[in-house]
N, CA and C atoms of all chains as a GROMACS GRO file, in nm:
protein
  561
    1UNK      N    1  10.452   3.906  12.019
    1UNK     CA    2  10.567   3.976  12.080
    1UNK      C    3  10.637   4.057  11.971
    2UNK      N    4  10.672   4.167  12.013
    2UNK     CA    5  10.717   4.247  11.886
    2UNK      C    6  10.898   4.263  11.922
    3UNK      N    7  10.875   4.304  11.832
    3UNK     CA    8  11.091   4.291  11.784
    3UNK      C    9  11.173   4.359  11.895
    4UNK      N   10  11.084   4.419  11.916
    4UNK     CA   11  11.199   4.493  12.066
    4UNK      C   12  11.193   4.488  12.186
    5UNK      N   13  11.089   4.366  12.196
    5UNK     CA   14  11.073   4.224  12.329
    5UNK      C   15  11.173   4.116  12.273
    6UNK      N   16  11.146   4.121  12.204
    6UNK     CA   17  11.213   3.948  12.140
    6UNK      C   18  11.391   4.016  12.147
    7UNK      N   19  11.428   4.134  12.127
    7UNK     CA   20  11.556   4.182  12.111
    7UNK      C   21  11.609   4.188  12.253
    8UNK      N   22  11.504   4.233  12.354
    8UNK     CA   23  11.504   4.270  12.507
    8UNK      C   24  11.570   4.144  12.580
    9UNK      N   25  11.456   4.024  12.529
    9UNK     CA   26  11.493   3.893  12.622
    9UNK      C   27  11.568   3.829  12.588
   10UNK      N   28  11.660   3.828  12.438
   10UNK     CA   29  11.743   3.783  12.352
   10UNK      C   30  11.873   3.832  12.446
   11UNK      N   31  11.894   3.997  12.459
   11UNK     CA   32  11.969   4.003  12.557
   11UNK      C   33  11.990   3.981  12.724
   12UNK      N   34  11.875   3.936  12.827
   12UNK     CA   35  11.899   3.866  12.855
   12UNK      C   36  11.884   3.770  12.898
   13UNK      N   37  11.863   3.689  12.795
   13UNK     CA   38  11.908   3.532  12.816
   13UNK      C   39  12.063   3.551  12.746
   14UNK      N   40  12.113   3.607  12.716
   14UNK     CA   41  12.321   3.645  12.704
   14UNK      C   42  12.343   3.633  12.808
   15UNK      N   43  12.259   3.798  12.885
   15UNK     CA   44  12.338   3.789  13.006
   15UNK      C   45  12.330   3.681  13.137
   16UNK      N   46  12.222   3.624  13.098
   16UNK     CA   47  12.215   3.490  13.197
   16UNK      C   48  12.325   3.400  13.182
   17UNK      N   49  12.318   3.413  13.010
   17UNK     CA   50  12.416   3.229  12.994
   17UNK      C   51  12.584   3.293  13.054
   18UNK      N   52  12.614   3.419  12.992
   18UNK     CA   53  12.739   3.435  13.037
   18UNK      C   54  12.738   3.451  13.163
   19UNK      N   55  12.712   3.472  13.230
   19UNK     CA   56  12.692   3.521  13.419
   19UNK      C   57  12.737   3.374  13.493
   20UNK      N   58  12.630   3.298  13.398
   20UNK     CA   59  12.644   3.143  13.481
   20UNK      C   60  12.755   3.068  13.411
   21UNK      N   61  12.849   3.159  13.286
   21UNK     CA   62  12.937   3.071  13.287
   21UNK      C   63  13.050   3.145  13.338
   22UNK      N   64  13.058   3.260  13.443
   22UNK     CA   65  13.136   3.310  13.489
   22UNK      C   66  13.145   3.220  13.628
   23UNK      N   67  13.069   3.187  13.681
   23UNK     CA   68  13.034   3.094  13.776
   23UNK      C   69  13.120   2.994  13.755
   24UNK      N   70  13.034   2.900  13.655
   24UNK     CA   71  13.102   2.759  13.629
   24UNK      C   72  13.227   2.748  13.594
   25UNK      N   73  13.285   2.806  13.483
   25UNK     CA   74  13.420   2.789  13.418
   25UNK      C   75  13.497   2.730  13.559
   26UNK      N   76  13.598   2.625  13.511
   26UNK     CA   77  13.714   2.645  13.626
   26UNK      C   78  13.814   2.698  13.618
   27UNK      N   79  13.906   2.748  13.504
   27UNK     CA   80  13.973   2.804  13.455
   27UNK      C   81  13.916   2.967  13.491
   28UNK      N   82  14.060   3.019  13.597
   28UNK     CA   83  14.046   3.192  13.631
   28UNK      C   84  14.038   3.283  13.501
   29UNK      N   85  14.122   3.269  13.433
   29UNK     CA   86  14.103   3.369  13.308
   29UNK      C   87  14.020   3.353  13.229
   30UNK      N   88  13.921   3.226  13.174
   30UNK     CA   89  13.798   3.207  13.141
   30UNK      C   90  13.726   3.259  13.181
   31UNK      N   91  13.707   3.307  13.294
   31UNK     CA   92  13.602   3.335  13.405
   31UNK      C   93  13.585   3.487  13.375
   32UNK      N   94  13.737   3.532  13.362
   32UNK     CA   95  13.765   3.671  13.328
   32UNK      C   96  13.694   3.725  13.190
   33UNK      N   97  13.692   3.600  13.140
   33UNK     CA   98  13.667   3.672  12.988
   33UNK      C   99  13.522   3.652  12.966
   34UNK      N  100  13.456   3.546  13.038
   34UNK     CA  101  13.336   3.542  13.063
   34UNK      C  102  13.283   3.676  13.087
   35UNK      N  103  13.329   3.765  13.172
   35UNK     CA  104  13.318   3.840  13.258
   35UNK      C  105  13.294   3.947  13.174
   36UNK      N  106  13.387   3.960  13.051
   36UNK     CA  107  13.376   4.100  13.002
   36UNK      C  108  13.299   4.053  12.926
   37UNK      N  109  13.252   3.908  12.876
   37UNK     CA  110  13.125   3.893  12.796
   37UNK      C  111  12.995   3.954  12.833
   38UNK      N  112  13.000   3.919  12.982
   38UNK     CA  113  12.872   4.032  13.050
   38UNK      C  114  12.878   4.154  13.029
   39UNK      N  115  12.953   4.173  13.062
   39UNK     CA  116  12.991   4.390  13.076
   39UNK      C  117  12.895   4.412  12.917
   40UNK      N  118  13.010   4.339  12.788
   40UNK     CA  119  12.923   4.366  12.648
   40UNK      C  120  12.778   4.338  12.609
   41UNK      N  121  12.742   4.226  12.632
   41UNK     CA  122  12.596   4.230  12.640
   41UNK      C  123  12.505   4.317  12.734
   42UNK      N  124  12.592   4.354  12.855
   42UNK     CA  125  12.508   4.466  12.945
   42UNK      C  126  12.456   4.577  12.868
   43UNK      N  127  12.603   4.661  12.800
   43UNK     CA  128  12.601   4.751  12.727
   43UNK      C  129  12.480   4.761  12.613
   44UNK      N  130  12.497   4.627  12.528
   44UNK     CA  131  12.379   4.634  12.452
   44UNK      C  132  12.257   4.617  12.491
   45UNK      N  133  12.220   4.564  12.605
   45UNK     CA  134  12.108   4.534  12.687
   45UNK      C  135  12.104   4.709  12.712
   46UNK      N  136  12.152   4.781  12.775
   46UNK     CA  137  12.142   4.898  12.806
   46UNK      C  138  12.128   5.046  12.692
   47UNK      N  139  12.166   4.977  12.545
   47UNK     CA  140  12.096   5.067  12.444
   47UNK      C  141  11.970   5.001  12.422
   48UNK      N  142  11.948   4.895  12.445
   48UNK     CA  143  11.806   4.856  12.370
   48UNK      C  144  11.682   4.942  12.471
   49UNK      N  145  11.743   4.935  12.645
   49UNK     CA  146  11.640   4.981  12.686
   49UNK      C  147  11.677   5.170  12.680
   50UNK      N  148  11.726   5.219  12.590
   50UNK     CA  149  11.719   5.331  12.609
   50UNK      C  150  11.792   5.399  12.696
   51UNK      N  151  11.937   5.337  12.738
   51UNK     CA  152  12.038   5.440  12.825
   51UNK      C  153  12.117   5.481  12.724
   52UNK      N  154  12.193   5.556  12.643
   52UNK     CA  155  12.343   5.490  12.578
   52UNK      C  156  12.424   5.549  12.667
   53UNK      N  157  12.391   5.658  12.756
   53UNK     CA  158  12.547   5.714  12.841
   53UNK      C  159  12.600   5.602  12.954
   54UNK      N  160  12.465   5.513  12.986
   54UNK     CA  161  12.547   5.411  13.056
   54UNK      C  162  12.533   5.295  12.981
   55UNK      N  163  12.553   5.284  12.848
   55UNK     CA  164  12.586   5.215  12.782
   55UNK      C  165  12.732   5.233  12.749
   56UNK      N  166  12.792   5.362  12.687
   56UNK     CA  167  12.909   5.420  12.733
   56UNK      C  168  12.997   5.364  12.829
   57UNK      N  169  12.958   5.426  12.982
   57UNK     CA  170  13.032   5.350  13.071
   57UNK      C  171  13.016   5.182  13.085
   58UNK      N  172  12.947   5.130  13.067
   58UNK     CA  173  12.946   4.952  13.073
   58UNK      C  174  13.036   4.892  12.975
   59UNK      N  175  13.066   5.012  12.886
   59UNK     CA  176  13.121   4.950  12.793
   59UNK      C  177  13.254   4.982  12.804
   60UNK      N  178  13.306   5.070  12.836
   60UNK     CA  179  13.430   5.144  12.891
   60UNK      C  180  13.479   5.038  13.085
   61UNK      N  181  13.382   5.054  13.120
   61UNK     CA  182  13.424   4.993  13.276
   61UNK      C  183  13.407   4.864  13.292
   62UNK      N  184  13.265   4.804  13.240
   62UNK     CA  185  13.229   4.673  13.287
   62UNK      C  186  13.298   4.606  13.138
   63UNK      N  187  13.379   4.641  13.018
   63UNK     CA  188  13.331   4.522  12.958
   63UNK      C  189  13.546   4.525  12.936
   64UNK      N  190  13.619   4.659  12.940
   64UNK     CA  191  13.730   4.642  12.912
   64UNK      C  192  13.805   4.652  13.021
   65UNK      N  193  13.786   4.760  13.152
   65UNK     CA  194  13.838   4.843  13.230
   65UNK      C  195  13.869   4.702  13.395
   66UNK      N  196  13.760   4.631  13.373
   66UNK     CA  197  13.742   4.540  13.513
   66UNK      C  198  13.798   4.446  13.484
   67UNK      N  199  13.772   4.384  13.313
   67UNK     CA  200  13.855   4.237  13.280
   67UNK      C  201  14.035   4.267  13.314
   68UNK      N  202  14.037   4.394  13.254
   68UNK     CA  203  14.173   4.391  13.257
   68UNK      C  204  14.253   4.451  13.415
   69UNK      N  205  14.174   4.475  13.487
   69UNK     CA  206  14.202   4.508  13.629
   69UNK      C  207  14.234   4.372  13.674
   70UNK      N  208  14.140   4.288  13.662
   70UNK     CA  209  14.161   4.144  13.700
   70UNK      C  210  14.282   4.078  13.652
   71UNK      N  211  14.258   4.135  13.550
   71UNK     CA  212  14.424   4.071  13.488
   71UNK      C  213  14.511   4.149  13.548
   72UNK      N  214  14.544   4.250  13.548
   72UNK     CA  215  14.640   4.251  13.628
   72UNK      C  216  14.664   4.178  13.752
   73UNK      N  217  14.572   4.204  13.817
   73UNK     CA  218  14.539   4.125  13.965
   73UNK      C  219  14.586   4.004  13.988
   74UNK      N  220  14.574   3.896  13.889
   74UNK     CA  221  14.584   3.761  13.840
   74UNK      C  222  14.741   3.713  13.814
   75UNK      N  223  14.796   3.867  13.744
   75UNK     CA  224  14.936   3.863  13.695
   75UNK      C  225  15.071   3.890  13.820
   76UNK      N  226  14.987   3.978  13.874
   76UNK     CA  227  15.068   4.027  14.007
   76UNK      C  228  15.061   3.905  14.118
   77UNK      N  229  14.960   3.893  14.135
   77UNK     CA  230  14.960   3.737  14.219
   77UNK      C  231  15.027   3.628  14.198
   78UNK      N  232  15.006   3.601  14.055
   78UNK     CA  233  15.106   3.507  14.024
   78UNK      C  234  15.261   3.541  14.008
   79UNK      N  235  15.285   3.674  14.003
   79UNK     CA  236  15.422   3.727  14.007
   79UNK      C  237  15.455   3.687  14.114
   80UNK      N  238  15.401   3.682  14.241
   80UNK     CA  239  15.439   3.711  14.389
   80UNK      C  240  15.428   3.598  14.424
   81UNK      N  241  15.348   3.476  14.401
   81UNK     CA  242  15.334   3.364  14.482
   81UNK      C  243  15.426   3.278  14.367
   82UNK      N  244  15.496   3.179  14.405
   82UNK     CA  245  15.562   3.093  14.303
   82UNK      C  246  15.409   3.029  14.249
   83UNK      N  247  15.427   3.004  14.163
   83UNK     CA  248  15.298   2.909  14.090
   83UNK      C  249  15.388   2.784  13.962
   84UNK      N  250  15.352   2.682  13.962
   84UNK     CA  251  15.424   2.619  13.883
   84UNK      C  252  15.334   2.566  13.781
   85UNK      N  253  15.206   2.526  13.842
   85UNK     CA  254  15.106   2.445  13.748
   85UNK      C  255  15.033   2.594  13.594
   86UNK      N  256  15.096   2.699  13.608
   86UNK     CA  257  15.033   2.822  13.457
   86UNK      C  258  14.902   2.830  13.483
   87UNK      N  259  14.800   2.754  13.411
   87UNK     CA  260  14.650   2.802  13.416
   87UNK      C  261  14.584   2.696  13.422
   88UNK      N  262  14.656   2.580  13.387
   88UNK     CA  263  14.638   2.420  13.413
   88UNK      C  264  14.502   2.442  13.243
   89UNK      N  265  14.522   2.473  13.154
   89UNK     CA  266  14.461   2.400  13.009
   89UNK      C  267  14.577   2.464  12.897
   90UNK      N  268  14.535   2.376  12.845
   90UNK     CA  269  14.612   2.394  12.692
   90UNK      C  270  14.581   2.534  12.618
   91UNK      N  271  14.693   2.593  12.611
   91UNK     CA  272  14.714   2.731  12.528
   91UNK      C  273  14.694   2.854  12.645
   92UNK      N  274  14.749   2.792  12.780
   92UNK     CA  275  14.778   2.874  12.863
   92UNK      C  276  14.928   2.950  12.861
   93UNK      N  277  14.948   3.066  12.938
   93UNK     CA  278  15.112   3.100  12.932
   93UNK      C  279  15.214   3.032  12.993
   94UNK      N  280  15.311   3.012  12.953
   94UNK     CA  281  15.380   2.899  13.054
   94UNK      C  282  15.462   3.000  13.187
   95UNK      N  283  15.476   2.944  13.266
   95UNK     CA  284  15.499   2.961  13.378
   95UNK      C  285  15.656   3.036  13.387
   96UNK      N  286  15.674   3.148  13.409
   96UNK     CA  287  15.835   3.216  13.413
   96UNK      C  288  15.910   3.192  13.501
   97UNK      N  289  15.959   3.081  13.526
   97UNK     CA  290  15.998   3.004  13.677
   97UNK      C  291  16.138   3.112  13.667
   98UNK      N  292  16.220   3.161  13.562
   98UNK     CA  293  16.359   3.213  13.567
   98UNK      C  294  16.303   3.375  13.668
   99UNK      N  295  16.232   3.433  13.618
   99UNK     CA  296  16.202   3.544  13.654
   99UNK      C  297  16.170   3.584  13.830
  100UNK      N  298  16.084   3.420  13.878
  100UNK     CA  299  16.012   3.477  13.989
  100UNK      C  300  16.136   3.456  14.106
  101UNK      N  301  16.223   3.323  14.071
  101UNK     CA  302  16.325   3.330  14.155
  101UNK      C  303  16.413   3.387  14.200
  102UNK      N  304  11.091   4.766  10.545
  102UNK     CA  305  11.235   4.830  10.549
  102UNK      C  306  11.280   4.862  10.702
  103UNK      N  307  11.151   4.916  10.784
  103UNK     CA  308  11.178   4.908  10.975
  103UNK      C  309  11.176   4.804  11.027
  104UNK      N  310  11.129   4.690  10.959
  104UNK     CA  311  11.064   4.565  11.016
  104UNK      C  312  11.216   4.466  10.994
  105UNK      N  313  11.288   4.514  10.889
  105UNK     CA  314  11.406   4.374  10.831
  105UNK      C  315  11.522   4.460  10.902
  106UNK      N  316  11.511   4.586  10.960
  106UNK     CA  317  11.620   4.626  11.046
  106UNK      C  318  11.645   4.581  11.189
  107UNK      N  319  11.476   4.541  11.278
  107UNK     CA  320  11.478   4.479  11.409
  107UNK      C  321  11.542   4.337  11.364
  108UNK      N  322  11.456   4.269  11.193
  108UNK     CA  323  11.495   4.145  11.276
  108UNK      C  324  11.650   4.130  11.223
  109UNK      N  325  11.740   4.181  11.153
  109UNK     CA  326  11.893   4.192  11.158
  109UNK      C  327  11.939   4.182  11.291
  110UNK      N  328  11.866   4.271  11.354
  110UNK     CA  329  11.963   4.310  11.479
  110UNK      C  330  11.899   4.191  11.606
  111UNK      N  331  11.811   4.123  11.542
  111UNK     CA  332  11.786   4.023  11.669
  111UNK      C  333  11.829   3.904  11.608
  112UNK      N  334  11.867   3.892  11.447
  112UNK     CA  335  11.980   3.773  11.417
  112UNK      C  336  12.063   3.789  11.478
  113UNK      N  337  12.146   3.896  11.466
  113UNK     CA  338  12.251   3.941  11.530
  113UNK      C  339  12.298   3.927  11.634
  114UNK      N  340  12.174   3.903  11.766
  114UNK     CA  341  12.188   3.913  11.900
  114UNK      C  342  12.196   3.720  11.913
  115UNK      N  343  12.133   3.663  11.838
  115UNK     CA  344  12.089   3.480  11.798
  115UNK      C  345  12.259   3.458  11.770
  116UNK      N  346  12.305   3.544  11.715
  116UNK     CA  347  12.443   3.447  11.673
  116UNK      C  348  12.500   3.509  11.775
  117UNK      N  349  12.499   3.522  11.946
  117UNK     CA  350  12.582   3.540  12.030
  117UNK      C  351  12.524   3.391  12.095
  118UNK      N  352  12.449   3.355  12.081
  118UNK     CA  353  12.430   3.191  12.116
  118UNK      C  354  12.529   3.138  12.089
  119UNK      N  355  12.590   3.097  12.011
  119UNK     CA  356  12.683   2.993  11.918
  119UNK      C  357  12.818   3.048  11.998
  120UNK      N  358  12.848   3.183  11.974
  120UNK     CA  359  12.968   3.244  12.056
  120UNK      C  360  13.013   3.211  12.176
  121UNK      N  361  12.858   3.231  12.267
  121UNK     CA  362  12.862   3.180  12.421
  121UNK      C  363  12.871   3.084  12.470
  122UNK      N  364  12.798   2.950  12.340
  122UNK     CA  365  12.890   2.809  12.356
  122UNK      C  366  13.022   2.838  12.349
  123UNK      N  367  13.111   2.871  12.253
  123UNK     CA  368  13.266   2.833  12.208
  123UNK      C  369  13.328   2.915  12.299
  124UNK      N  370  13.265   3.012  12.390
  124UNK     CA  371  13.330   3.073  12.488
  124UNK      C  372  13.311   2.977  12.650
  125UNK      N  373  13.237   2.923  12.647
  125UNK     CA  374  13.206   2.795  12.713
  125UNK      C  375  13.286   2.669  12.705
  126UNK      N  376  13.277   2.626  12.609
  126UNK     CA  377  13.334   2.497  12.542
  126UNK      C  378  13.458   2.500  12.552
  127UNK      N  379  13.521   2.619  12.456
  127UNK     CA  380  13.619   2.643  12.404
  127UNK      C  381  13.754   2.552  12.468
  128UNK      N  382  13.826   2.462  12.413
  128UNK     CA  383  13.929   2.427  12.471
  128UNK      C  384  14.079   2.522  12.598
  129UNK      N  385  14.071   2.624  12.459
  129UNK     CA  386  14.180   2.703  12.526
  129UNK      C  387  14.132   2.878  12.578
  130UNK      N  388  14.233   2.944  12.646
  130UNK     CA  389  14.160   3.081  12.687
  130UNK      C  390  14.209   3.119  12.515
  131UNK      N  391  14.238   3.133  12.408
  131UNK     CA  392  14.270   3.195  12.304
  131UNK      C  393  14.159   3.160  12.246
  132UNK      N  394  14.074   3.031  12.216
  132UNK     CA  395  13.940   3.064  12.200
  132UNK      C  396  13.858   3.121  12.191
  133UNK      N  397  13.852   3.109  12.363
  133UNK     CA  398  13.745   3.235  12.408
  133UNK      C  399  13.796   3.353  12.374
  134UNK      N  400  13.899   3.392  12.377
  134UNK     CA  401  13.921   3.495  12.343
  134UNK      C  402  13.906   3.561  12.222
  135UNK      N  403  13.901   3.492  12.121
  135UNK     CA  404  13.854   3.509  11.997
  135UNK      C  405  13.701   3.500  11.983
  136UNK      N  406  13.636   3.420  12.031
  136UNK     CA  407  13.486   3.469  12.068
  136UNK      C  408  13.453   3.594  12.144
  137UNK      N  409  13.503   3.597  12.248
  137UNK     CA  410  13.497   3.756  12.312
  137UNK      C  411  13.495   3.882  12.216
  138UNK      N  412  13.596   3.808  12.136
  138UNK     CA  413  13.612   3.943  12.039
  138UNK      C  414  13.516   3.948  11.879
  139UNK      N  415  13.442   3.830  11.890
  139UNK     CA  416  13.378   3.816  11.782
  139UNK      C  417  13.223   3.860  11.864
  140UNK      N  418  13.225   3.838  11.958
  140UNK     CA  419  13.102   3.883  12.042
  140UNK      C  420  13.080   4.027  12.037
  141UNK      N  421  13.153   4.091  12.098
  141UNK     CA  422  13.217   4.245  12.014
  141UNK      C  423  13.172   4.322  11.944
  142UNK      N  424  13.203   4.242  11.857
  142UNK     CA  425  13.220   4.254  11.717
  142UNK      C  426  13.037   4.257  11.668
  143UNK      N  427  12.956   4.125  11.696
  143UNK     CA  428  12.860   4.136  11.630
  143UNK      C  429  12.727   4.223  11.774
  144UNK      N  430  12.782   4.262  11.872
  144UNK     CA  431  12.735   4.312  11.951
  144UNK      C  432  12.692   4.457  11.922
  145UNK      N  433  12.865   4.501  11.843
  145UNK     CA  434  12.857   4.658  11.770
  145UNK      C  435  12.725   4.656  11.621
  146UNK      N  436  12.739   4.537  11.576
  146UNK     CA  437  12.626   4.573  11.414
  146UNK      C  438  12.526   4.507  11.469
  147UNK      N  439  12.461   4.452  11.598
  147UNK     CA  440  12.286   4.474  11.630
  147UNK      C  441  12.276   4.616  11.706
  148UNK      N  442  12.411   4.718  11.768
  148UNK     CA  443  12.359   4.847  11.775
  148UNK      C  444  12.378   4.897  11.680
  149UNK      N  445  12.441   4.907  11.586
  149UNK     CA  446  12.385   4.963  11.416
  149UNK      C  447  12.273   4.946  11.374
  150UNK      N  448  12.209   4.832  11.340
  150UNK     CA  449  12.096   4.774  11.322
  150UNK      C  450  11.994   4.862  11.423
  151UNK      N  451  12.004   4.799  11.537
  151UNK     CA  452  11.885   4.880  11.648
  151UNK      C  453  11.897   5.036  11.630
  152UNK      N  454  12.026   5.118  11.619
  152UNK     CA  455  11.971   5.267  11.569
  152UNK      C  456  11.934   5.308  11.452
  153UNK      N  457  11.953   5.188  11.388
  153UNK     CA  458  11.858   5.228  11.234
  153UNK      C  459  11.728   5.239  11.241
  154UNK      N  460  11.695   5.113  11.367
  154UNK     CA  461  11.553   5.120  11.344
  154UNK      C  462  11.484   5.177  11.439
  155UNK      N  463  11.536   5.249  11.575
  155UNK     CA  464  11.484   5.339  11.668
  155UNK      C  465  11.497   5.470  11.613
  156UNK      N  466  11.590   5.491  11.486
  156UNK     CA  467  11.645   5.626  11.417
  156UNK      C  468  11.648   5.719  11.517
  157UNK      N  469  11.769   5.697  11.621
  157UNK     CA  470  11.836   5.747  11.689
  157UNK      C  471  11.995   5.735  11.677
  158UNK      N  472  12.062   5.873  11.613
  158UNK     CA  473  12.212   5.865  11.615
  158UNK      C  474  12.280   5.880  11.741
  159UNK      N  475  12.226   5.856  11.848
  159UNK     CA  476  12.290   5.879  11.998
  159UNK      C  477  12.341   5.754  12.008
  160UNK      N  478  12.301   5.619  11.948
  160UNK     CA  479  12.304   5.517  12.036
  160UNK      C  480  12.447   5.454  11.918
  161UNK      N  481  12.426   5.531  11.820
  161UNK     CA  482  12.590   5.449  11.713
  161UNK      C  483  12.702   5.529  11.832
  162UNK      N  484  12.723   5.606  11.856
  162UNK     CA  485  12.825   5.620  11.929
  162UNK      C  486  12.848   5.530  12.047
  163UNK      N  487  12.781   5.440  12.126
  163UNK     CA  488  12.793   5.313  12.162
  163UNK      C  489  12.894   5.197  12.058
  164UNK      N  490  12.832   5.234  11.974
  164UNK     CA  491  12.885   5.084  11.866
  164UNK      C  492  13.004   5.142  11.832
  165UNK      N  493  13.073   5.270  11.792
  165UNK     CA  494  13.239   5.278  11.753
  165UNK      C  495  13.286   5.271  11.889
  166UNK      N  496  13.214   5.343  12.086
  166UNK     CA  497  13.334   5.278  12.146
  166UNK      C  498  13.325   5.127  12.161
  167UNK      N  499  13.204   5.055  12.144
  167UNK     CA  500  13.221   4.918  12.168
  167UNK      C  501  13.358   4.870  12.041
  168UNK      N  502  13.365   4.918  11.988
  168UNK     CA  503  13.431   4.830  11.813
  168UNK      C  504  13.542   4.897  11.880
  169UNK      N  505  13.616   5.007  11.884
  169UNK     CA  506  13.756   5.011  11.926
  169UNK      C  507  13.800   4.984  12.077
  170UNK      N  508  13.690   4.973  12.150
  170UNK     CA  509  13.759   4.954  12.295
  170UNK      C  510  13.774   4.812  12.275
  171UNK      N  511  13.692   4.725  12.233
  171UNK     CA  512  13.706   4.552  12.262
  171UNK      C  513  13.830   4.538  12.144
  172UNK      N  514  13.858   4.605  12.050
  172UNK     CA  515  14.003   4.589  12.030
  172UNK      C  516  14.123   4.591  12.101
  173UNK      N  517  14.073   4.713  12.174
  173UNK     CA  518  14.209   4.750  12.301
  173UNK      C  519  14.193   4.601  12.361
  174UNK      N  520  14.082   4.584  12.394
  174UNK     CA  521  14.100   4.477  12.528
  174UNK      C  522  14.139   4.337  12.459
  175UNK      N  523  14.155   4.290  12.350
  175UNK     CA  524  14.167   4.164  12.233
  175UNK      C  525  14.336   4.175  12.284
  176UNK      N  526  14.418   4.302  12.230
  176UNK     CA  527  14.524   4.351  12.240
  176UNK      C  528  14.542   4.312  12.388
  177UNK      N  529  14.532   4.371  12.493
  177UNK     CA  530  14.589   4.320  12.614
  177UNK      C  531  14.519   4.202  12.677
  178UNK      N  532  14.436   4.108  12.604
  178UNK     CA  533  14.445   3.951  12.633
  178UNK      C  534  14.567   3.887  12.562
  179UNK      N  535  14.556   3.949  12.441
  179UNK     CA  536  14.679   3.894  12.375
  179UNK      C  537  14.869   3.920  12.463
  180UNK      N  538  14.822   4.047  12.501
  180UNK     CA  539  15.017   4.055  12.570
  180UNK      C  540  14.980   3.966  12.693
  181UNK      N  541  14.866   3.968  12.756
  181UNK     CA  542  14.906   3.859  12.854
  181UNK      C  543  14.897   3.726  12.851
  182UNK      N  544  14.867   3.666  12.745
  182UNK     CA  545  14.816   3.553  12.690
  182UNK      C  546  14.997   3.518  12.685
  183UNK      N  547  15.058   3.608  12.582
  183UNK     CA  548  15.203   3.562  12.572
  183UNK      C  549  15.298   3.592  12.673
  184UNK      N  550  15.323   3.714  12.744
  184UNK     CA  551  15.380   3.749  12.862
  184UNK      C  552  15.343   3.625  12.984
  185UNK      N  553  15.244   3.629  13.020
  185UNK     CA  554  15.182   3.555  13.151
  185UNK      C  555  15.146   3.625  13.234
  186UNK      N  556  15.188   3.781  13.229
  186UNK     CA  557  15.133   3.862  13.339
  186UNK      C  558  15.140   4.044  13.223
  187UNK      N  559  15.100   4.110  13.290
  187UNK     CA  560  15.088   4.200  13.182
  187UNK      C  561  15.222   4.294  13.174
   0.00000   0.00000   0.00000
């Protein structure tokens, strides 16, 4: 197998492991960040086979542009619904109970 | 000298193993988040590596927006990490 098979399936088996830990995680913002772990390995998966302009965009949309859409998404939701329990793990944000009331 | 440039860049791609555990594992989202960004990080020097050795300068322009955009995005995990919402 030559170096730019072994580089090919190197990327993905990334994008496998991160995909399935976008899945598993239970933690939402894990999931998120999982998430843009894919987008980045896409990107490089996508110069190895010879795109870079949609390496470009994967890297612009799928790896910064969607995580942080979600975050917003995540932020606004929790703006709007009372939430008390934060992200439920350690070195989460704590919860702005003054603000939402 | 073509041959120690693939396999750089497929070390390179081997130490996103270790990353994708601690982004897995990782106790807290600041963890991962610091793997995310170390992922990034060594994501941008196996496309250095790989256009050295395809000797194609089309594909480094991949690797500076990967290296400053996953900064941007480090930066707004971080304000929402401390904010709670962005």
């Amino acid at each position: 197998m030559s170096g730019f098979w072994a580089l090919d399936y190197l990327c993905l088996a990334a994008i496998l492991a991160a995909a399935v830990l976008v899945l598993k995680l239970p933690n939402l913002s894990s999931a998120v960040v999982a998430l843009s772990a894919v987008g980045t390995v896409l990107s490089l998966l996508f110069v190895v086979l010879g795109a870079p302009d949609d390496a470009h965009s994967e890297v612009v949309v799928g790896a910064i542009a969607l995580p942080v859409l979600y975050l917003v998404a995540i932020g606004k939701a929790r703006a709007d619904v009372p939430d008390t329990g934060g992200l439920g793990e350690a070195g989460a944000p704590a919860p702005r109970d003054e603000r939402a009331g | 000298m073509n041959g120690l440039y693939i396999a750089v860049a497929i070390a390179q791609v081997c130490m996103l193993g270790p990353l994708l555990f601690r982004l897995g594992r990782g106790p807290s989202v600041s963890d991962r988040m610091v793997a995310l960004n170390t992922m990034a990080t060594e994501a941008a020097l196996a496309l250095l590596f790989f256009s050295a050795w395809a000797d194609r300068t089309v594909y480094l322009d991949v690797a500076v927006w990967l290296a400053s955009f996953s900064y941007l995005g480090t930066i707004v995990w971080s304000r929402y990490l401390e904010r709670g919402m962005l």
